[in-house]
KEFIBA-71202 format. One record per residue (C-alpha): residue in one letter; residue number from 1; y, x, z. Coordinates in steps of 0.25 Angstrom, whole numbers, always signed. Example, Ala and Ser with C-alpha at 12.3 -4.5 7.8 and 13.67 -1.06 7.14 Angstrom:
+-------+--------+-------+-------+-------+
! balum ! kolvex !     y !     x !     z !
+-------+--------+-------+-------+-------+
!     A !      1 !   -18 !   +49 !   +31 !
!     S !      2 !    -4 !   +55 !   +29 !
+-------+--------+-------+-------+-------+
This chain:
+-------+--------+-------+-------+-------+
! balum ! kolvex !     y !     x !     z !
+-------+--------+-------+-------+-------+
!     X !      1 !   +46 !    -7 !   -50 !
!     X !      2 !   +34 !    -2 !   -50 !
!     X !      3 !   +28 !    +6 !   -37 !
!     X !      4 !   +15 !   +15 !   -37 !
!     X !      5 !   +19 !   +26 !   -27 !
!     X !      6 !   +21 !   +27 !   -12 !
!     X !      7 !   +36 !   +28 !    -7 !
!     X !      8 !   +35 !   +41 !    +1 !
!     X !      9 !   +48 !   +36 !    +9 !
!     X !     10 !   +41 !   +23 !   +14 !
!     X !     11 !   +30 !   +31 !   +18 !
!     X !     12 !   +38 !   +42 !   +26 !
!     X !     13 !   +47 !   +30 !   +32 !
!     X !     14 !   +31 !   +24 !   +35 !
!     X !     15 !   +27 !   +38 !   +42 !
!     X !     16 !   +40 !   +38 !   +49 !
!     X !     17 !   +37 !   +24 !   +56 !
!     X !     18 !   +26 !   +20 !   +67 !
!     X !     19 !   +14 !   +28 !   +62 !
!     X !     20 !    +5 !   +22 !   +73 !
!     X !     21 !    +9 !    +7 !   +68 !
!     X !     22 !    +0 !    -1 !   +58 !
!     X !     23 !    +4 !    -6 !   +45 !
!     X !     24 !    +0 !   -14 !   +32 !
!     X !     25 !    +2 !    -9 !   +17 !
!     X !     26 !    +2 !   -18 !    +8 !
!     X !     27 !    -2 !   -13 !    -6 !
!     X !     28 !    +1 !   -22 !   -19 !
!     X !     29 !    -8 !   -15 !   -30 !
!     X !     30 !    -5 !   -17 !   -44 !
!     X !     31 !   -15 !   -10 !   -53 !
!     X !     32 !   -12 !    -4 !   -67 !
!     X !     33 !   -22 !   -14 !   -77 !
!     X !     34 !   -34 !    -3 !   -77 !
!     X !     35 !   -36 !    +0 !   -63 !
!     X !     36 !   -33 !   -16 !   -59 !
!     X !     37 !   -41 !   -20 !   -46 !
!     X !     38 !   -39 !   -33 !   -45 !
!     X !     39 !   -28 !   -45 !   -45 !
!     X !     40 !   -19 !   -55 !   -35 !
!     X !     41 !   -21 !   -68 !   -41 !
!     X !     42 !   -11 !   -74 !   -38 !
!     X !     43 !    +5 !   -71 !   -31 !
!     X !     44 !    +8 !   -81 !   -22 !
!     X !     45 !   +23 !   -75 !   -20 !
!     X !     46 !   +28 !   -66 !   -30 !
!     X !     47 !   +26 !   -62 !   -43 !
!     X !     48 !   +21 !   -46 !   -41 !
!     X !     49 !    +6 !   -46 !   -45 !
!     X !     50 !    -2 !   -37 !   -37 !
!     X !     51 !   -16 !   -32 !   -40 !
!     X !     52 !   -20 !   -29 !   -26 !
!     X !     53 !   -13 !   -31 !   -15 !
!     X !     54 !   -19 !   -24 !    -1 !
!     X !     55 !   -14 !   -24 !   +13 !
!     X !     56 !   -20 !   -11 !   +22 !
!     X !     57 !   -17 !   -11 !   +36 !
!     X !     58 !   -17 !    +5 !   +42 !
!     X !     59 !   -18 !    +4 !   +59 !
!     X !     60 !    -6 !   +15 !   +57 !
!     X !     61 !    +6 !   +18 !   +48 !
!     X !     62 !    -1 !   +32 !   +50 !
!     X !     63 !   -12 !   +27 !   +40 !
!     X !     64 !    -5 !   +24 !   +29 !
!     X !     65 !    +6 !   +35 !   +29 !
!     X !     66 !    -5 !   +46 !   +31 !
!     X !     67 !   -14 !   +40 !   +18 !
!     X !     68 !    +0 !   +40 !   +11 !
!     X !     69 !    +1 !   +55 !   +13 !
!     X !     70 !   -13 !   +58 !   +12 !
!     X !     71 !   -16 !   +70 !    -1 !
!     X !     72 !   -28 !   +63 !    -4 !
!     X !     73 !   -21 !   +48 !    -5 !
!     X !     74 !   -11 !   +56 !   -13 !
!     X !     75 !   -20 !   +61 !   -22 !
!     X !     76 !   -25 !   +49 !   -27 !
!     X !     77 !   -12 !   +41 !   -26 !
!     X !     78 !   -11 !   +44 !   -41 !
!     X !     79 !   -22 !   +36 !   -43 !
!     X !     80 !   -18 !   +24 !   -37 !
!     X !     81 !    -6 !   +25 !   -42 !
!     X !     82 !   -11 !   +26 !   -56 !
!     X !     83 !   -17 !   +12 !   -55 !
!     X !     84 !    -7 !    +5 !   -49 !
!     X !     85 !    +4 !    -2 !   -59 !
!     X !     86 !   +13 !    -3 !   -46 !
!     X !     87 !   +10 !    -7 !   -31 !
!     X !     88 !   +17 !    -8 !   -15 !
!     X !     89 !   +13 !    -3 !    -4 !
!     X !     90 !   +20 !   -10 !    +8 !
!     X !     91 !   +20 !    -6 !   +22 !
!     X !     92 !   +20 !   -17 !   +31 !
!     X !     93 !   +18 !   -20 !   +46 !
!     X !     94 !    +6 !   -28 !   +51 !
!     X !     95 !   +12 !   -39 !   +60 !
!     X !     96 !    +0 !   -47 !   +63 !
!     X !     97 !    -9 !   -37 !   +71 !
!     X !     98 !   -23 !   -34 !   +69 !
!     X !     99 !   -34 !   -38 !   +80 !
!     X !    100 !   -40 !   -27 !   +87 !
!     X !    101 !   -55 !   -25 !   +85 !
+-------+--------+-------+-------+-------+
C-alpha cells in the first residue's frame, strides 16, 4: 500500500495523549523520479527502499500536533504530497534522554 496522507485518527489519539511529553517522528521519504532528493544506499534489514529517511525530535507532543493542524502546513501539504510516491510517519518515544545544556 501506498501512503501519502496523515491519518487524522492517529493524530487526535496523539492530541489526546501527554501533550507536555517529547517525541521522535520518524519519516521514510520515498520521492516520485522527478522531485528525487537523494538515495539510502543500502538496507541492511528489509527490502523497502527509502529515499530519505529523518528522525525529528519535538521537546513536546504539543509541537507536532499543532504544525499538523496548522492552515499554512495545510496548505502546502498538497505539495508535499505531490512529490512523494509513498512515505510513514511514525511516532515514537525517545528512551534515551537528551543531556541538558
Amino acid at each position: 500500500m501506498i501512503f501519502l496522507e496523515p491519518d487524522k485518527t492517529a493524530i487526535d489519539t496523539m492530541a489526546n495523549g501527554d501533550l507536555n511529553a517529547p517525541v521522535v517522528m520518524l519519516n521514510l521519504l520515498r520521492y516520485r523520479p522527478w522531485a528525487m532528493m537523494g538515495r539510502a544506499p543500502n538496507n541492511i534489514i528489509g527490502d523497502d527502499t527509502w529515499d530519505i529517511v529523518i528522525m525529528v525530535a519535538y521537546r513536546q507532543r504539543r509541537q507536532f500536533v499543532e504544525m499538523m493542524r496548522d492552515p499554512d502546513y495545510l496548505g502546502i501539504a498538497p505539495m508535499r504530497a505531490a512529490a512523494l510516491a509513498d512515505s510513514r510517519l511514525i511516532e515514537m518515544d525517545q528512551l534515551v534522554p537528551r543531556k541538558k545544556p
